[in-house]
PyMOL commands that place a pseudoatom at each C-alpha (Angstrom):
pseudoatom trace, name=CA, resn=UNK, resi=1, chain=A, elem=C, hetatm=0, pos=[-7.479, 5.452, 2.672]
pseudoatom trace, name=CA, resn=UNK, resi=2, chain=A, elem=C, hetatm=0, pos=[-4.226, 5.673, 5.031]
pseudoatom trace, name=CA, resn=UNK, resi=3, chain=A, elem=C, hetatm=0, pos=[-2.308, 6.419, 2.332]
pseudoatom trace, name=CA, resn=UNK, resi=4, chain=A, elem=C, hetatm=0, pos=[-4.275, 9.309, 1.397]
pseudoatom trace, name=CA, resn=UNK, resi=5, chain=A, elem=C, hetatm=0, pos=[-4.944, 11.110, 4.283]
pseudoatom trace, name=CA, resn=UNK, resi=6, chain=A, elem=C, hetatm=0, pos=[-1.211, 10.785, 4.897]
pseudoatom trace, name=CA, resn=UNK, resi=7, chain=A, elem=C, hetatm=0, pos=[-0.285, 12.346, 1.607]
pseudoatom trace, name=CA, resn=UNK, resi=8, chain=A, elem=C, hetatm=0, pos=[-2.473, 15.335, 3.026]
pseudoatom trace, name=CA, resn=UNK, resi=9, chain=A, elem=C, hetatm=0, pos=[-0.733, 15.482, 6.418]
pseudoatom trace, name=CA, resn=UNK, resi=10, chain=A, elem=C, hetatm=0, pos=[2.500, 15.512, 4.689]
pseudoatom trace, name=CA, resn=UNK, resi=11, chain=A, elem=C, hetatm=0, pos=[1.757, 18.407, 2.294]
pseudoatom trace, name=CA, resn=UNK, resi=12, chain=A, elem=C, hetatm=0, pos=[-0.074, 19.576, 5.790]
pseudoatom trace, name=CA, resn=UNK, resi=13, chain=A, elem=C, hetatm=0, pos=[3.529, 19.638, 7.093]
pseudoatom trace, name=CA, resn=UNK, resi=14, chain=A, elem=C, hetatm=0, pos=[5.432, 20.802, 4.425]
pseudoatom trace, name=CA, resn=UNK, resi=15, chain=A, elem=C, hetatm=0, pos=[3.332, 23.936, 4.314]
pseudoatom trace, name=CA, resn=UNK, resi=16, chain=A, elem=C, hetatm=0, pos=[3.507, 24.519, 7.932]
pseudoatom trace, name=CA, resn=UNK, resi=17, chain=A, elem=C, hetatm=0, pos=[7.084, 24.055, 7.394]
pseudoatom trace, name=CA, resn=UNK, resi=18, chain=A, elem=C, hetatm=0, pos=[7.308, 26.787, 4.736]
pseudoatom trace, name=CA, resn=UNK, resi=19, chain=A, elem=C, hetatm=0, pos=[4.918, 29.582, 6.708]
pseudoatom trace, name=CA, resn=UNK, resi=20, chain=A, elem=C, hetatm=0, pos=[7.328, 28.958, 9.665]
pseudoatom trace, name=CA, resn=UNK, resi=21, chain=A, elem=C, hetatm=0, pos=[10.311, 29.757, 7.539]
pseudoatom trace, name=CA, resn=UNK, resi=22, chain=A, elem=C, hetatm=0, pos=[8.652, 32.373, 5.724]
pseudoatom trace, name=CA, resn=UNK, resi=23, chain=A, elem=C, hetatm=0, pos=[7.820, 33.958, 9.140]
pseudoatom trace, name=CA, resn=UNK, resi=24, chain=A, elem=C, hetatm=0, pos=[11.560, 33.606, 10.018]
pseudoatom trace, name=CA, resn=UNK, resi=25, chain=A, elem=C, hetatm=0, pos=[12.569, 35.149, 7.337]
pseudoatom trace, name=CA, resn=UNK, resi=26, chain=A, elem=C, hetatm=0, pos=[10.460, 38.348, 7.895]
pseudoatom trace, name=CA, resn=UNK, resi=27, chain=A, elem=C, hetatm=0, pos=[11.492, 38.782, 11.060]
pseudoatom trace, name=CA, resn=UNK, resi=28, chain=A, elem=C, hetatm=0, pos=[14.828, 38.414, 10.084]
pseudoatom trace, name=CA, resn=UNK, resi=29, chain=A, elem=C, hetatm=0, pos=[14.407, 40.857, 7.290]
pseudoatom trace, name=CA, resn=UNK, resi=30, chain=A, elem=C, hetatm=0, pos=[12.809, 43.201, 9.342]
pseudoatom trace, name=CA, resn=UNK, resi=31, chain=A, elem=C, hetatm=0, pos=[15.903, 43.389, 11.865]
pseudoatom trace, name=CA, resn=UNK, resi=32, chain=A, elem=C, hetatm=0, pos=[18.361, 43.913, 9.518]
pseudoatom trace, name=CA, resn=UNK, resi=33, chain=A, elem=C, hetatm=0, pos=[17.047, 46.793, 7.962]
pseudoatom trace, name=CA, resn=UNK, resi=34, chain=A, elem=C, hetatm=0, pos=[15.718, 48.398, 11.287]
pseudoatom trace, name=CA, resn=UNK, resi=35, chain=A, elem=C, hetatm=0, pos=[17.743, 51.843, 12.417]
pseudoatom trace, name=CA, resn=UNK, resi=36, chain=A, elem=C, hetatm=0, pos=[18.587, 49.981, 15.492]
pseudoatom trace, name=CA, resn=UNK, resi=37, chain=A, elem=C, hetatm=0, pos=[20.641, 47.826, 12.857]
pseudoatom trace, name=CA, resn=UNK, resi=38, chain=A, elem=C, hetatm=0, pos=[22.622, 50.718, 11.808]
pseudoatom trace, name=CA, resn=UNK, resi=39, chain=A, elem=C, hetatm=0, pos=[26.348, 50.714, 13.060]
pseudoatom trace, name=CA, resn=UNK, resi=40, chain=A, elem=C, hetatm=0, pos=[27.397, 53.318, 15.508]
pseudoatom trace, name=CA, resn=UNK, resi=41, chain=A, elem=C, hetatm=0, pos=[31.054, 52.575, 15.239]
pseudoatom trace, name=CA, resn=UNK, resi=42, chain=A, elem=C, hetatm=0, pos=[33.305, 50.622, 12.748]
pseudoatom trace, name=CA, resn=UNK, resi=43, chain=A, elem=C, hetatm=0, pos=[33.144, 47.913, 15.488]
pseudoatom trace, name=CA, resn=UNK, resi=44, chain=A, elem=C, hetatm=0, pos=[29.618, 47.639, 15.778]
pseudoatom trace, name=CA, resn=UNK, resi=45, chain=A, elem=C, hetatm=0, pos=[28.480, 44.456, 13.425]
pseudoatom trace, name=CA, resn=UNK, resi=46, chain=A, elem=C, hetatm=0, pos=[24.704, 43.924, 14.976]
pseudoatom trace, name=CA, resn=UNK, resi=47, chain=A, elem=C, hetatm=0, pos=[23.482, 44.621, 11.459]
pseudoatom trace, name=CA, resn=UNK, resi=48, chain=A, elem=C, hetatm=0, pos=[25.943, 42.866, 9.604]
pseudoatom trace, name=CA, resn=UNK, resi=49, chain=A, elem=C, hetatm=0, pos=[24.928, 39.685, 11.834]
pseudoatom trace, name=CA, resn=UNK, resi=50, chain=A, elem=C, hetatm=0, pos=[20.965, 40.327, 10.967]
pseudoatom trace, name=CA, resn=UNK, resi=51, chain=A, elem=C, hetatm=0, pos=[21.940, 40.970, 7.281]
pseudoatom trace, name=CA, resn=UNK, resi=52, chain=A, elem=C, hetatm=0, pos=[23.683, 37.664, 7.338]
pseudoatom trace, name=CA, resn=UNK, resi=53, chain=A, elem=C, hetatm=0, pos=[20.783, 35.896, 9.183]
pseudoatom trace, name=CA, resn=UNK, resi=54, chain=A, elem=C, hetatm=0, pos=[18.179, 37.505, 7.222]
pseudoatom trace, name=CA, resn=UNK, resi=55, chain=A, elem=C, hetatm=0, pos=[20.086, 35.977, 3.912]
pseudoatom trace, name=CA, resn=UNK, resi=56, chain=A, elem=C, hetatm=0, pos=[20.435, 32.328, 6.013]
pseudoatom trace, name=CA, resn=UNK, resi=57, chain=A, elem=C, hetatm=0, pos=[16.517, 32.568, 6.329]
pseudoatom trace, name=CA, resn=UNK, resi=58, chain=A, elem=C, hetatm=0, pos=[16.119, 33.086, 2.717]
pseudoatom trace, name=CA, resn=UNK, resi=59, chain=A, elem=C, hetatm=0, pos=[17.614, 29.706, 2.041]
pseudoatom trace, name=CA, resn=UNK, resi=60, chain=A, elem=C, hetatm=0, pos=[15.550, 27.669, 4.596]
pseudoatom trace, name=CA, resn=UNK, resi=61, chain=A, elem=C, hetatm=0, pos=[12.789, 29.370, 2.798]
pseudoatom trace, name=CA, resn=UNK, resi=62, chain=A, elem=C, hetatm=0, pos=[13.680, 28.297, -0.444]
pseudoatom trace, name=CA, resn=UNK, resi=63, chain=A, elem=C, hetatm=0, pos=[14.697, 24.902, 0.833]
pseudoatom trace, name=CA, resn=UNK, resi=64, chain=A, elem=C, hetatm=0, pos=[11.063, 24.111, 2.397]
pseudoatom trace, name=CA, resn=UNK, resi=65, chain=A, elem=C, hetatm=0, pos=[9.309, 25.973, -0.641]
pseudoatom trace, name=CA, resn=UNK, resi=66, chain=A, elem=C, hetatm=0, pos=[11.430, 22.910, -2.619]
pseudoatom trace, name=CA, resn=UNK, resi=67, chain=A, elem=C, hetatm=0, pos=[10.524, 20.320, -0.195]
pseudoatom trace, name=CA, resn=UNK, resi=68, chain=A, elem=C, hetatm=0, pos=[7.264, 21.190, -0.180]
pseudoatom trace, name=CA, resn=UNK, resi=69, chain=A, elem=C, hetatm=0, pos=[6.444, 20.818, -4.513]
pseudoatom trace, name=CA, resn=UNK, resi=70, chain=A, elem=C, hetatm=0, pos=[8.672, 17.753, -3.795]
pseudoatom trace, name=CA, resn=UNK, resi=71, chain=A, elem=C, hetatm=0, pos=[6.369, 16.002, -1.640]
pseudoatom trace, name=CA, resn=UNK, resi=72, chain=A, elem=C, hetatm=0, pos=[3.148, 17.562, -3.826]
pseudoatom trace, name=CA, resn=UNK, resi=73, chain=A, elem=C, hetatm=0, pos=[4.498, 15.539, -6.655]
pseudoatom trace, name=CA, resn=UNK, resi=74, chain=A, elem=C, hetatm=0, pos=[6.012, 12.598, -4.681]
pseudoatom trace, name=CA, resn=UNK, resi=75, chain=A, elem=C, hetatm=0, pos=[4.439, 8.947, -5.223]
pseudoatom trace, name=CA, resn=UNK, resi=76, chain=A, elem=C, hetatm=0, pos=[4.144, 6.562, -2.462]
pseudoatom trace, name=CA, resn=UNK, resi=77, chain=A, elem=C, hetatm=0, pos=[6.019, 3.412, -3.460]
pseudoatom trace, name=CA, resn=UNK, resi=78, chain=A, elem=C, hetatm=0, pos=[4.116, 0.072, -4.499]
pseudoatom trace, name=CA, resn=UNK, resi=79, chain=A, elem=C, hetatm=0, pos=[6.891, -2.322, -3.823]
pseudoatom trace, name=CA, resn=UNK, resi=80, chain=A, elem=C, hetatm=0, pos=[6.948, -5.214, -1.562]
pseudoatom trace, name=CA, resn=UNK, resi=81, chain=A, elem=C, hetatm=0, pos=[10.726, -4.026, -0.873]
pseudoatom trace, name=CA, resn=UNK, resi=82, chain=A, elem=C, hetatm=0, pos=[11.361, -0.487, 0.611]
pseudoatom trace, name=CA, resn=UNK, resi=83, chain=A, elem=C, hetatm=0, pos=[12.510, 2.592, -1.439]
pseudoatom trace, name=CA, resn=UNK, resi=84, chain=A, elem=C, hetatm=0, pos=[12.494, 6.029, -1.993]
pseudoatom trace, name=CA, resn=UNK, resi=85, chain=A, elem=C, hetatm=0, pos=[8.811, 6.506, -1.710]
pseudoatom trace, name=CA, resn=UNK, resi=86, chain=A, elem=C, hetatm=0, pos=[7.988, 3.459, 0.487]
pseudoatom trace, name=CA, resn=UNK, resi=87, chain=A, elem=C, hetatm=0, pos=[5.497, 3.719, 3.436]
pseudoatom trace, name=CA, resn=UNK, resi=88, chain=A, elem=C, hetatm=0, pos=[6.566, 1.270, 6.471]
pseudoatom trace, name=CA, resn=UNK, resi=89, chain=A, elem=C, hetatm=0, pos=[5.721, 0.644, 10.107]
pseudoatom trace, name=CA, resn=UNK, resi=90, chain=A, elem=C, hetatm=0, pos=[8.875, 0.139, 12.476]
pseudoatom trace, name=CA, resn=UNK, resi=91, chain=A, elem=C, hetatm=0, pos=[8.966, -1.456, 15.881]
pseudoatom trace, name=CA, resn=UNK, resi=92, chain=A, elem=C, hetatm=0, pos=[11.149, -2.015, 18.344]
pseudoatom trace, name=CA, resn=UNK, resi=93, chain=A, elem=C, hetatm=0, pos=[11.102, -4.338, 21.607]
pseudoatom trace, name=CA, resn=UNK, resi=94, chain=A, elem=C, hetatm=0, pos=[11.131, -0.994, 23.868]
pseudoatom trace, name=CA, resn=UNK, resi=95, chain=A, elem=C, hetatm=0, pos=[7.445, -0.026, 22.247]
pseudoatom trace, name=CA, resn=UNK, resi=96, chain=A, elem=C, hetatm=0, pos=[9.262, 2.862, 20.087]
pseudoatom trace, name=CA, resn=UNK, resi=97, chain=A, elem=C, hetatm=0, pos=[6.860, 2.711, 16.971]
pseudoatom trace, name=CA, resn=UNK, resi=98, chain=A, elem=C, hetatm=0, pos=[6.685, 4.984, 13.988]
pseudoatom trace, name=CA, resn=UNK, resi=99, chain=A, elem=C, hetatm=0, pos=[5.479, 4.895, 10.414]
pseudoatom trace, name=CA, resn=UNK, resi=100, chain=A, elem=C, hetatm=0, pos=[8.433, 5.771, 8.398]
pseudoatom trace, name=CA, resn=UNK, resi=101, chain=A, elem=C, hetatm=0, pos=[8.079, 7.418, 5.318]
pseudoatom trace, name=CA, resn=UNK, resi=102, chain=A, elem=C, hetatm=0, pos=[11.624, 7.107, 2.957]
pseudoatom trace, name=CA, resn=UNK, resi=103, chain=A, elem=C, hetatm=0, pos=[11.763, 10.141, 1.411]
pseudoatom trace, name=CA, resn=UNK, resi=104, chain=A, elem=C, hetatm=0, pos=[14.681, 12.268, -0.981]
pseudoatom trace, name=CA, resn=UNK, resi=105, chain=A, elem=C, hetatm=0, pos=[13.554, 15.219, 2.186]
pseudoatom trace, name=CA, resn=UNK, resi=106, chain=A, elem=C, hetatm=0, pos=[13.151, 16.581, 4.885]
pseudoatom trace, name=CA, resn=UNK, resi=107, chain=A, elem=C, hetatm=0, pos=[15.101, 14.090, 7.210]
pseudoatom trace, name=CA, resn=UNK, resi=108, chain=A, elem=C, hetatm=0, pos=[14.383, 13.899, 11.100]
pseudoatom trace, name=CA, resn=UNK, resi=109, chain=A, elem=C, hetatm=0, pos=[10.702, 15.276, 10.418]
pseudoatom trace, name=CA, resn=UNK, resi=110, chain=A, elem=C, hetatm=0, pos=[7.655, 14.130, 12.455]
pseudoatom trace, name=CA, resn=UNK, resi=111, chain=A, elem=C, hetatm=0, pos=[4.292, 14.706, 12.392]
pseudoatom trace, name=CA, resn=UNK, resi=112, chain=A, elem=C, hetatm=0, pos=[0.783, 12.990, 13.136]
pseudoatom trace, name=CA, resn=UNK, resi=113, chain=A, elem=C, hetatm=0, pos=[-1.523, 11.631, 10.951]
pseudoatom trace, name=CA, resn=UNK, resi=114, chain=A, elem=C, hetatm=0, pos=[-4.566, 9.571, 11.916]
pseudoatom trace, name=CA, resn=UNK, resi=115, chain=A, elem=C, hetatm=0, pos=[-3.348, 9.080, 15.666]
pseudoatom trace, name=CA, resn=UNK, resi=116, chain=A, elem=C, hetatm=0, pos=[0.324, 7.770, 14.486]
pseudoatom trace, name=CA, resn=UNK, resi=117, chain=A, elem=C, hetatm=0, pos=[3.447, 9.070, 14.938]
pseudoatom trace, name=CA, resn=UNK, resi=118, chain=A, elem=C, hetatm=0, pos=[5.572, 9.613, 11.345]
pseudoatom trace, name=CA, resn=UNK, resi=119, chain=A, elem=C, hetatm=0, pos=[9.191, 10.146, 10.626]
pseudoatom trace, name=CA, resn=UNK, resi=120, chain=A, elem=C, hetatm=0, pos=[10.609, 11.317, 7.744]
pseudoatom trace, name=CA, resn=UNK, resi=121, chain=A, elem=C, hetatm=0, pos=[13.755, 9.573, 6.651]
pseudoatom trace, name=CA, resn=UNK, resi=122, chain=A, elem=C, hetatm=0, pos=[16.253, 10.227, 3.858]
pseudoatom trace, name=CA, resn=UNK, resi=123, chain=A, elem=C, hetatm=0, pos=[18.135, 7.322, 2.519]
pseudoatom trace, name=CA, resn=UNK, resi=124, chain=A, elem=C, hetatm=0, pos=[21.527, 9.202, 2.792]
pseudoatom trace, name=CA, resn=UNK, resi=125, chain=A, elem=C, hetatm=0, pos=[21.377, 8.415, 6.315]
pseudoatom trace, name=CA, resn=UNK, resi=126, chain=A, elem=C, hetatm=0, pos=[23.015, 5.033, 7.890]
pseudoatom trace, name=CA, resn=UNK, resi=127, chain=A, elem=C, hetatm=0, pos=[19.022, 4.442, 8.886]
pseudoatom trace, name=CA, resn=UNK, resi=128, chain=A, elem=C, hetatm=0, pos=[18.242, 4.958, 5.581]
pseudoatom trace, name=CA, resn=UNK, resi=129, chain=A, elem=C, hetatm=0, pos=[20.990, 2.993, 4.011]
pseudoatom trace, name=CA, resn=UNK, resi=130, chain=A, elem=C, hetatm=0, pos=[19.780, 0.122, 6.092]
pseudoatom trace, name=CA, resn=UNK, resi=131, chain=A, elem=C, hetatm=0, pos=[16.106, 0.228, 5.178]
pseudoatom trace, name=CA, resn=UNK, resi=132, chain=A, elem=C, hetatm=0, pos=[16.334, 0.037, 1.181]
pseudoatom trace, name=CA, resn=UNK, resi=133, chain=A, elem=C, hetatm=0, pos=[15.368, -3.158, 0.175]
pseudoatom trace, name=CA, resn=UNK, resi=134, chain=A, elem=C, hetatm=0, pos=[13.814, -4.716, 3.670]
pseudoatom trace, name=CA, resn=UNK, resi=135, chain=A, elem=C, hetatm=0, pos=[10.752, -6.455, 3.235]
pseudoatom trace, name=CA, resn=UNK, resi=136, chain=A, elem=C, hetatm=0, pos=[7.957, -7.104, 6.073]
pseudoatom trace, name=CA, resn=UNK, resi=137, chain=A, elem=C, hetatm=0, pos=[9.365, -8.818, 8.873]
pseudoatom trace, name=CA, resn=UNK, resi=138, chain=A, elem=C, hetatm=0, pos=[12.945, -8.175, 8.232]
pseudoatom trace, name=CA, resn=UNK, resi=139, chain=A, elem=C, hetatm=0, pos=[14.974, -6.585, 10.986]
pseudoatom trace, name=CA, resn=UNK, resi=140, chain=A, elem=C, hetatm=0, pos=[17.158, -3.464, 11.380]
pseudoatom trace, name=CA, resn=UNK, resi=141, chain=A, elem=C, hetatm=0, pos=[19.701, -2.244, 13.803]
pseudoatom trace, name=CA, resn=UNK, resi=142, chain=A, elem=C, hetatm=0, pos=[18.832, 1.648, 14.763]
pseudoatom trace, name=CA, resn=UNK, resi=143, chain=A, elem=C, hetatm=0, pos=[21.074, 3.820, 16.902]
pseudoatom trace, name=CA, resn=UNK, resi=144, chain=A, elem=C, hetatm=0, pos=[18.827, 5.767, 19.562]
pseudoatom trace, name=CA, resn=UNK, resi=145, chain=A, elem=C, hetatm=0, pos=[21.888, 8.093, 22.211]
pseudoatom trace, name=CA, resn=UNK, resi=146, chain=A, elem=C, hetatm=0, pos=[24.521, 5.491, 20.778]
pseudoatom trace, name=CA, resn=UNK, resi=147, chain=A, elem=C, hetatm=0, pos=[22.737, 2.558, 21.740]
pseudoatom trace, name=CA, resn=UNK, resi=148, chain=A, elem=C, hetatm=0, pos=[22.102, -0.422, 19.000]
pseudoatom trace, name=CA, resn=UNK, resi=149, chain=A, elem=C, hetatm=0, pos=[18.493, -1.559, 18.875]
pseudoatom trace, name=CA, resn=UNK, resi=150, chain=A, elem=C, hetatm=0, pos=[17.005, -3.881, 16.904]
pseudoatom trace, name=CA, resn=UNK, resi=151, chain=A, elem=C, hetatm=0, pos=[13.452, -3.189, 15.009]
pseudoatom trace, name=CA, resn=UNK, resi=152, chain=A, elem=C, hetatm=0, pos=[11.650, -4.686, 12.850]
pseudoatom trace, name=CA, resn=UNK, resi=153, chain=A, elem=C, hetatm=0, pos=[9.249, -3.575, 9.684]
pseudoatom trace, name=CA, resn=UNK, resi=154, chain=A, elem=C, hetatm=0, pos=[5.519, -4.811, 10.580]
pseudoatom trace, name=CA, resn=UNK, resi=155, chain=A, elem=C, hetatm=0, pos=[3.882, -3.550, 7.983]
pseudoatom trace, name=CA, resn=UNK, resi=156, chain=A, elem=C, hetatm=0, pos=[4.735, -2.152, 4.368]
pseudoatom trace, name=CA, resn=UNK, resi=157, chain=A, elem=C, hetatm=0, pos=[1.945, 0.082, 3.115]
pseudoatom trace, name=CA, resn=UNK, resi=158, chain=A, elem=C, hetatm=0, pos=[1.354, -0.507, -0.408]
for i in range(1, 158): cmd.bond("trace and resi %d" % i, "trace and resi %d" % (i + 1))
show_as sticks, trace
zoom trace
């Protein structure tokens, strides 16, 4: 049942993700073709800036629309190992705790889901790196400001 209802709050998130950008994007759009955009001199670049910004916005959009049918088609993995797809609980000795979801996406994202905190993390990161392959119970060094701290995986959701 966890497993579900998380697959909702992630699509939840992705979505929210992709209205925010789309919103963005509009407002950026909106700017750069406004006649306050419209140079007064050869000097004046206020709507070359908005054009560029408007264009920068319709990337992120395009990024989070891709994220998003990403996660509606992702798999959570059934492994006793973690991978790309694997659903764990970390913990560390200061009471940081998060259920870490290992995912090709979307890297540094956090959201809620059934009163826990969860973080997306992409495997290209040293975190990542260092997660593939850990099983329950196994330990992991994470960097929080520069500082080493150990954690450890309680709990692989399969």
């Amino acid at each position: 049942m966890f497993l579900e209802q998380l697959q909702l709050s992630l699509i939840e998130y992705a979505e929210t993700r992709v209205k925010v950008a789309k919103e963005a994007a509009d407002q950026a759009h909106q700017a750069a073709t406004s006649t306050e955009s419209v140079a007064e001199t050869k000097w004046d670049t206020f709507g070359l800036e908005n054009s560029y910004l408007a264009h920068g916005q319709s990337v992120r959009v395009a990024e989070c629309e891709a994220d998003l049918a990403y996660f509606r088609k992702m798999a959570f993995a059934d492994s006793d190992e973690i991978a790309v797809g694997s659903v764990f609980e970390v913990e560390r000795r200061d009471g940081w705790n998060r259920v870490i979801i290992l995912s090709q996406c979307c890297g540094g994202g956090e959201f809620e889901n059934q009163d826990k905190s969860i973080l997306l993390v992409t495997p290209q990161t040293p975190l990542g790196k260092s997660l593939l392959g850990k099983e329950e119970g196994d330990e992991v060094i994470m960097k929080s400001r520069g500082v080493e701290l150990v954690a450890e995986i309680v709990r692989i959701f399969l």
